[in-house]
C-alpha positions in Angstrom: -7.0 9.6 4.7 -5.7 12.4 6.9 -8.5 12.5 9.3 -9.8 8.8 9.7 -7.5 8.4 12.6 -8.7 11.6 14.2 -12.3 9.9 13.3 -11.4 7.3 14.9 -10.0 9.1 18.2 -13.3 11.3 18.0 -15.5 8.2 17.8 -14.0 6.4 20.8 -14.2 9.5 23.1 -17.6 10.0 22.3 -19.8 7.6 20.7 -20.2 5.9 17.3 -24.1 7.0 17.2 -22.8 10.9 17.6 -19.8 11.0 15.6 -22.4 9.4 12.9 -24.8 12.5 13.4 -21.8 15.0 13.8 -20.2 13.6 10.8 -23.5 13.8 8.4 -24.5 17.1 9.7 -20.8 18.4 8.6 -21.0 16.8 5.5 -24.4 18.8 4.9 -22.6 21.9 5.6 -19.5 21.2 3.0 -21.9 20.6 0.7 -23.3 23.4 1.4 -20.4 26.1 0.6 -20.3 23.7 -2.8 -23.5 26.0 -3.9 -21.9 29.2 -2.3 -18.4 29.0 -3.0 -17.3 31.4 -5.7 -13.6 30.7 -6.1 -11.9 27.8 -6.5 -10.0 27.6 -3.1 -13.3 27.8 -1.5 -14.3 24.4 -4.0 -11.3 23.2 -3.0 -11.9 23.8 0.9 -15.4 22.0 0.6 -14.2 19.1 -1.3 -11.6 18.7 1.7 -13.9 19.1 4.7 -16.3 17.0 2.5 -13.6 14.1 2.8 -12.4 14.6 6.4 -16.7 14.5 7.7 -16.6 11.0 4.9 -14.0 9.6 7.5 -16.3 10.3 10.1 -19.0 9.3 8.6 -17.3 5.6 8.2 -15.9 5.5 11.2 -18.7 6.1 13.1 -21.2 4.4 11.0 -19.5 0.9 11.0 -18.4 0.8 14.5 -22.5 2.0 15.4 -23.3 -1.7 13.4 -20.3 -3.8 14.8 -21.5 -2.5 18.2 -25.2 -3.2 18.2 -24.9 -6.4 16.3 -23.6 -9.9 17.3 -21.2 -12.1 15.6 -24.0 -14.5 14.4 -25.8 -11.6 12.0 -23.3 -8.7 11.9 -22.4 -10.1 8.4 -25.7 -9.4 7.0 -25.8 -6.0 8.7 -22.7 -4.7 7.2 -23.5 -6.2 4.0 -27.2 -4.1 3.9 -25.0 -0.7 4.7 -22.6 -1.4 1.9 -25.4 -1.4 -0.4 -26.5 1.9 0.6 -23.1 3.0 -0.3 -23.3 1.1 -3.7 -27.1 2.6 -4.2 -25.8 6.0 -3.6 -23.1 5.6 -5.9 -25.0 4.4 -8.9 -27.9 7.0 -8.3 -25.9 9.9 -7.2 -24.1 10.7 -10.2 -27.3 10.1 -12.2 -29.9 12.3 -10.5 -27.1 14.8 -9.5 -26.0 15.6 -13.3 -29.8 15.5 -14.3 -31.0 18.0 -11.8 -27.8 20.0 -12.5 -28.8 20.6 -16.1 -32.4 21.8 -14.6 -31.7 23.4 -11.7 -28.2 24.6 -12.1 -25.1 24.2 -9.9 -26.8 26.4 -6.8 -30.1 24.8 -6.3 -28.6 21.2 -6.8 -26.0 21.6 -3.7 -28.4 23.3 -1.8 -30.8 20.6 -2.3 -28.0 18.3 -1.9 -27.0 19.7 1.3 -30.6 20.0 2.8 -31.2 16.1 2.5 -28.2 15.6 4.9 -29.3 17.6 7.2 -32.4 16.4 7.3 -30.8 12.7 7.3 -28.7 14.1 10.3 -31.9 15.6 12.3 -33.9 12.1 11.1 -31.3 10.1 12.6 -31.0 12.5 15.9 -34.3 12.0 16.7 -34.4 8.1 16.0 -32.0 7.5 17.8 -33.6 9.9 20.8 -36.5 7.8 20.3 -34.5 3.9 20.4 -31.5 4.5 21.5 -28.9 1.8 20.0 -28.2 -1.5 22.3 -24.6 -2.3 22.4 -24.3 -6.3 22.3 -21.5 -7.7 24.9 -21.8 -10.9 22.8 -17.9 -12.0 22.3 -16.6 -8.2 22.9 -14.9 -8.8 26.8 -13.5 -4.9 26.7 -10.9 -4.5 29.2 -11.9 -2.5 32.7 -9.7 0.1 32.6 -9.7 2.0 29.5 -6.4 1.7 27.3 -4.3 5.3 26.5 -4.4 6.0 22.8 -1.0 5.0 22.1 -1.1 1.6 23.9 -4.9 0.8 22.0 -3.1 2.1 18.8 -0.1 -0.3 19.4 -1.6 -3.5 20.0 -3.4 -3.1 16.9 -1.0 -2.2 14.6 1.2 -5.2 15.8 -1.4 -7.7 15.6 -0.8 -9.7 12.0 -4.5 -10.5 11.5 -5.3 -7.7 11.7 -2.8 -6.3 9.4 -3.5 -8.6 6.8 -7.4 -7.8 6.4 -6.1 -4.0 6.2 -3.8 -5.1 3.9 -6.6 -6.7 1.7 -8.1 -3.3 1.5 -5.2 -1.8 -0.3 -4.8 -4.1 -2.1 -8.1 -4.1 -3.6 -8.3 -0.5 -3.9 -5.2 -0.2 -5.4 -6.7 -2.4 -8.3 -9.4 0.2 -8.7 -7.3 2.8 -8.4 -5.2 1.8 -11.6 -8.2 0.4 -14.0 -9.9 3.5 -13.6 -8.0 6.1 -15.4 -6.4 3.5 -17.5 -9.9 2.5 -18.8 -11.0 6.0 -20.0 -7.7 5.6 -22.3 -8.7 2.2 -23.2 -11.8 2.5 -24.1 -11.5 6.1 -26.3 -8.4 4.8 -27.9 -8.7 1.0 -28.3 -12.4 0.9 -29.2 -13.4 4.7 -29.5 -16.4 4.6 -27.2 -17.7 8.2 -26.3 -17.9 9.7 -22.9 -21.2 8.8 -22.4 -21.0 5.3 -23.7 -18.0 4.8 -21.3 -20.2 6.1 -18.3 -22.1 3.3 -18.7 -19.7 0.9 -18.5 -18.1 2.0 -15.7 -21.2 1.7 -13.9 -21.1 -2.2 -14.4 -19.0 -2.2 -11.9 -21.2 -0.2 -9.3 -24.1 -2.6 -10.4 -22.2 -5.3 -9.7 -21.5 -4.2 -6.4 -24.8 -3.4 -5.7 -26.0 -7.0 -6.2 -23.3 -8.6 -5.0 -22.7 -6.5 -1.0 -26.1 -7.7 0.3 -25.4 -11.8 -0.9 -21.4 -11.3 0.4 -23.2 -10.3 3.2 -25.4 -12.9 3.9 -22.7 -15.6 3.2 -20.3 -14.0 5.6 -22.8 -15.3 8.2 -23.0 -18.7 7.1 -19.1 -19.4 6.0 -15.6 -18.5 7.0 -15.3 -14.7 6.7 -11.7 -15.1 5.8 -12.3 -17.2 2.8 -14.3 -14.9 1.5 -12.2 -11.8 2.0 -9.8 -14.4 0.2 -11.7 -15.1 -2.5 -12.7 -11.0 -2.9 -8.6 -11.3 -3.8 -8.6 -13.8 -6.1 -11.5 -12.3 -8.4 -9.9 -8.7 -8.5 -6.7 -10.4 -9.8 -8.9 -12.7 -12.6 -10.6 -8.7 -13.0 -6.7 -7.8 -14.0 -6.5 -10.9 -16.2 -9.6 -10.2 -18.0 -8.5 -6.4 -18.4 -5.3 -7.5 -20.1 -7.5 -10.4 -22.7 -9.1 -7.0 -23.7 -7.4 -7.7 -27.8 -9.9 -10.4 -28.0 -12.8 -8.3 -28.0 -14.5 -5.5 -25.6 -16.6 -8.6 -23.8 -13.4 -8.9 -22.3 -13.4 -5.1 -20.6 -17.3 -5.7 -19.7 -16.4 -9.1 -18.1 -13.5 -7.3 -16.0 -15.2 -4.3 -14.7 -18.3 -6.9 -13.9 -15.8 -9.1 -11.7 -14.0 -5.6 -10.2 -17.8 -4.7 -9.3 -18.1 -8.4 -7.5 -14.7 -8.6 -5.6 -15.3 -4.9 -3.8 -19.0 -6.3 -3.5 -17.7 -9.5 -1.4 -14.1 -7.7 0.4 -16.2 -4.7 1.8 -18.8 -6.7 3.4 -16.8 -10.0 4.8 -13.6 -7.9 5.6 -15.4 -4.9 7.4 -17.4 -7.6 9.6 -14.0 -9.9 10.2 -12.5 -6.6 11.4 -15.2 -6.5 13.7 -14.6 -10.4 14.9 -10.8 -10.1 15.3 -11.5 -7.3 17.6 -13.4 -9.2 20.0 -10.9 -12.2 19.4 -8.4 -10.5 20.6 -9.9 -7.8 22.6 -8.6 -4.5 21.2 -11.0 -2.5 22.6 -12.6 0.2 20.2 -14.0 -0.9 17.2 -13.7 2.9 15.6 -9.8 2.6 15.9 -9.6 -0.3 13.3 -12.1 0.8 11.3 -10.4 4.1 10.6 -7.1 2.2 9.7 -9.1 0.5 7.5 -10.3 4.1 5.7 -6.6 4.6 6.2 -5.8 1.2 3.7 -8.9 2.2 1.5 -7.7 6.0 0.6 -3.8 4.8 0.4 -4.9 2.3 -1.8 -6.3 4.6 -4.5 -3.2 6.8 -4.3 -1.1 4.2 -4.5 -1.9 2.4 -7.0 -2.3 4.8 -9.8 1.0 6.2 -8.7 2.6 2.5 -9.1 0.1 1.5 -11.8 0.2 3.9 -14.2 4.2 4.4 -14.2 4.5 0.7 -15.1 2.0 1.1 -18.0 3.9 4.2 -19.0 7.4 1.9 -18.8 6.2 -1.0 -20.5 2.2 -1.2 -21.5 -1.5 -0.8 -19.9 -1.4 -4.1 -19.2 1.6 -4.7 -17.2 0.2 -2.0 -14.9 -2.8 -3.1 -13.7 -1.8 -7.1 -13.9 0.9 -6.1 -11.3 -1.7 -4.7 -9.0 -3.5 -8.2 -9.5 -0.8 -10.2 -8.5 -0.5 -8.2 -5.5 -4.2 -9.4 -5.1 -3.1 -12.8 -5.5 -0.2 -12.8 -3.1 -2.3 -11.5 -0.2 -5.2 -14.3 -0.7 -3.3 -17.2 1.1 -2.6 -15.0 4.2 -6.1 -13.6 4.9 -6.6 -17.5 4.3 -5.1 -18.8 7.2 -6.7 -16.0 9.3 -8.8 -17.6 12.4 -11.5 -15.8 14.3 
């Protein structure tokens, strides 16, 4: 959360395809110390560089697909990349912990860490190859570039613009609260082993997987507002569902399946309308909005555990995470109304 604006400033002064390759390549190298480091400051300084390169990583990876592609198919574009995201997250923690019981925790960073540099080479020399083509399609950029702090101002007071941000942490705050609440849940309510609980967890990620590349695809055929709308309305049934968890644990599979679907649907359709309202109202950079939207993402997990989880300490699990829902809810009519 920290470095997505500086992300964002490092992707506008140089270029979305470099901060991508800059980004990877430093993410190799956290990973890196992760099979070197011997203390646990030098864990914790990996894990933190590891999240600052993520911003850049983002940052620059989005604005490189809102640049090259036009309004007309940008949904479908953004909607492939989240799936890579959602592929990574179901297979990661799979193949990692089974080549960390065979390999150990050395070899498996090391490997780890050699992929992304090859990915960062890969992509160098692609790109050296086809360089990307910016579209101009709907993105009139003004002549003279704006300073930092007059860019930075007209997007933080455009109310479009907010809202879709807003959606984020929203959302993410959601997730943030079911998370730890569900380990609880599920070992105390229905006594379901670590393992067993792993698994379904990752009903959400499935979800998600299935549902980023058809979110997608839709975004390009209806309004992208409605659906960022409706990603809303589906994390607050999610909440619902969590809460009708007495009646029987179909109940928990059924809300961590429609958590799965509404970050599914609000990553694609909100990351591409992002992209729109920029050219709508001709902000300039797409890296600056797309960083306040890591901003939204990361303050949305903090947040909401911190709100969540006192609530559900104060009066039950339930009250928790169904406040996080209705916060859901009360956004969806705003990002309605939104027109692009």
């Amino acid at each position: 959360m920290g470095f997505a604006p500086i992300a964002g400033v490092l992707t506008s002064k140089t270029s979305s395809n470099t901060a991508l390759i800059a980004s990877t390549a430093g993410l190799g190298a956290a990973t890196f110390v992760f099979a070197e480091a011997t203390t646990f400051w030098q864990l914790l300084l990996a894990r933190g560089a590891q999240g600052a390169a993520s911003a850049a990583v983002m940052c620059g990876g989005l604005s490189l697909i809102a640049e090259t592609h036009p309004q007309e198919i940008r949904g479908r574009a953004m909607g492939l990349a989240q799936t890579g995201l959602a592929l990574g997250l179901l297979c990661g923690p799979l193949i990692g912990g089974l080549m960390f019981e065979r390999l150990g925790r050395v070899k498996t960073f090391r490997l780890a860490a050699g992929i992304l540099l090859a990915n960062a080479i890969a992509m160098m020399a692609l790109m050296g190859v086809s360089p990307p083509e910016k579209t101009t399609d709907g993105n009139e950029k003004p002549t003279q570039k704006e300073s930092l702090a007059i860019s930075s101002k007209r997007l933080l007071t455009n109310r479009d613009i907010l809202a879709v941000t807003f959606s984020t942490l929203a959302i993410h705050a959601v997730v943030g609260v079911i998370k730890p609440i569900s380990q609880v849940v599920l070992d105390a309510e229905f006594g379901i082993s670590m393992v067993k609980r792993s698994f379904i967890i990752s009903i959400a990620t499935v979800s998600y997987f299935v549902t980023a590349p058809m979110s997608g695809w839709l975004s390009d055929h209806m309004s992208r507002s409605h659906l960022v709308a409706s990603s809303l309305v589906i994390m607050s049934i999610s909440s619902v569902f969590f809460a009708l968890r007495n009646l029987g644990i179909w109940a928990f599979y059924v809300c961590v399946g429609l958590l799965g679907v509404a970050l599914g649907v609000q990553k694609s359709s909100s990351q591409t309308l992002l992209a729109d309202l920029v050219d709508k109202h001709n902000l300039g950079e797409y890296s600056f909005v797309y960083a306040l939207s890591d901003i939204a993402d990361s303050l949305g997990l903090i947040l909401g555990p911190v709100i969540g989880l006192w609530l559900s300490q104060v009066f039950s699990y339930s009250t928790g995470v169904l406040s996080m829902g209705m916060l859901c809810l009360l956004v969806a009519p705003v990002v309605m109304r939104i027109k692009y």
